[in-house]
C-alpha positions in Angstrom: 265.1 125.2 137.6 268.3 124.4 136.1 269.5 120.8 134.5 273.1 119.8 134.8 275.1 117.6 132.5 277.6 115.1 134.0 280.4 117.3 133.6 278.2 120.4 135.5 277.8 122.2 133.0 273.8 124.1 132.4 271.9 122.3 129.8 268.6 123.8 130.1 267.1 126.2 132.6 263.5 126.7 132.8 260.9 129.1 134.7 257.0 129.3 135.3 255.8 132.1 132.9 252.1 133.3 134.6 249.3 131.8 132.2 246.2 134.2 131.8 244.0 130.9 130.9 244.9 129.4 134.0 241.8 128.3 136.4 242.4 128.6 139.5 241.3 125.0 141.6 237.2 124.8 142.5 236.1 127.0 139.5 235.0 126.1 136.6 235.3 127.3 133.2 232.7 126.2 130.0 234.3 124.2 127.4 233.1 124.0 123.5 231.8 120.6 124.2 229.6 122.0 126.7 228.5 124.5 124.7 227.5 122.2 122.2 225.1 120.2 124.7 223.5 123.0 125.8 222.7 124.1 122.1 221.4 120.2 121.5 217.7 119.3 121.4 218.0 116.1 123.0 220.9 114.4 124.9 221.7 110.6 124.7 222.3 109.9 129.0 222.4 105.6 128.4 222.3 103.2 126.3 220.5 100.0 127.8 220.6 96.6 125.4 218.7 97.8 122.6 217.0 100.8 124.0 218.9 104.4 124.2 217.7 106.5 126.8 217.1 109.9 126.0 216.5 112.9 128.1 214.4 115.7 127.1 214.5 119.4 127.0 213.4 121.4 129.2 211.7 123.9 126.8 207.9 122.8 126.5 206.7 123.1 123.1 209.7 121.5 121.9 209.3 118.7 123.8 205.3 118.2 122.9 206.8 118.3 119.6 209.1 115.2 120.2 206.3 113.7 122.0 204.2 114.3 118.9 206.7 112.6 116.3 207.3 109.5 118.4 203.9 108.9 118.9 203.0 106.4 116.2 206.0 103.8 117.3 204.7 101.9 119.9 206.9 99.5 121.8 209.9 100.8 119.8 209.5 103.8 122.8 209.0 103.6 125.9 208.2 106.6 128.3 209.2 106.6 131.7 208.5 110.2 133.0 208.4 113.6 131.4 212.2 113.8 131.5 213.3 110.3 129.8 212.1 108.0 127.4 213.7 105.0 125.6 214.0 104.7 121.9 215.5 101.8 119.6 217.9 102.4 117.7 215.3 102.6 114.7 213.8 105.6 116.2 217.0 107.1 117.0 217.6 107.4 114.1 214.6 109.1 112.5 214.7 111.8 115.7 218.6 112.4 114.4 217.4 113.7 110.8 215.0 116.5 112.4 216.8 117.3 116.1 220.3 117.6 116.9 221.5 114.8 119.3 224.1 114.5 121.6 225.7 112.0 123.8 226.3 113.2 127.4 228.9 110.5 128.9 
């Protein structure tokens, strides 16, 4: 591709150079920040008013550990299934100093 001046004359010319980190359309290639969410303990999937809804690993003796430190908070969690429960913001933030946490949207 070529770019003119008024007078004609060639300003720039340009070409497409093939990229080794191109992907082609339809696949899909893992980026750092998915990386990163797969290495977390616990992703953050909503927040809801007060309430930020957490879902929990899949990997069962660290998640009878989380179970086991959110216990003793009462209505400041709420469980809906194995997979999910909703914790204030309070408890958030005591789960952030022993687990890493991660916001998936």
């Amino acid at each position: 591709m070529k770019v003119y001046d008024i007078n004609g004359n060639v300003v720039a010319e340009g070409y497409l150079v093939p990229n080794p980190n191109f992907i082609p359309k339809g696949e899909y290639k893992e980026t750092e920040l998915d990386y990163q969410k797969k290495q977390a303990d616990m992703l953050i999937t909503s927040i809801d008013g007060s309430f930020y809804e957490i879902s929990l690993p899949k990997n069962a003796t660290l998640r009878q550990k989380i179970s086991k430190d959110i216990k003793g908070y009462g209505r400041n969690v709420r469980r809906y299934n194995e997979d999910i429960i909703h914790v204030t913001e309070k408890v958030l933030k005591i789960l952030q100093t022993k687990y890493t946490i991660m916001c998936d949207f």
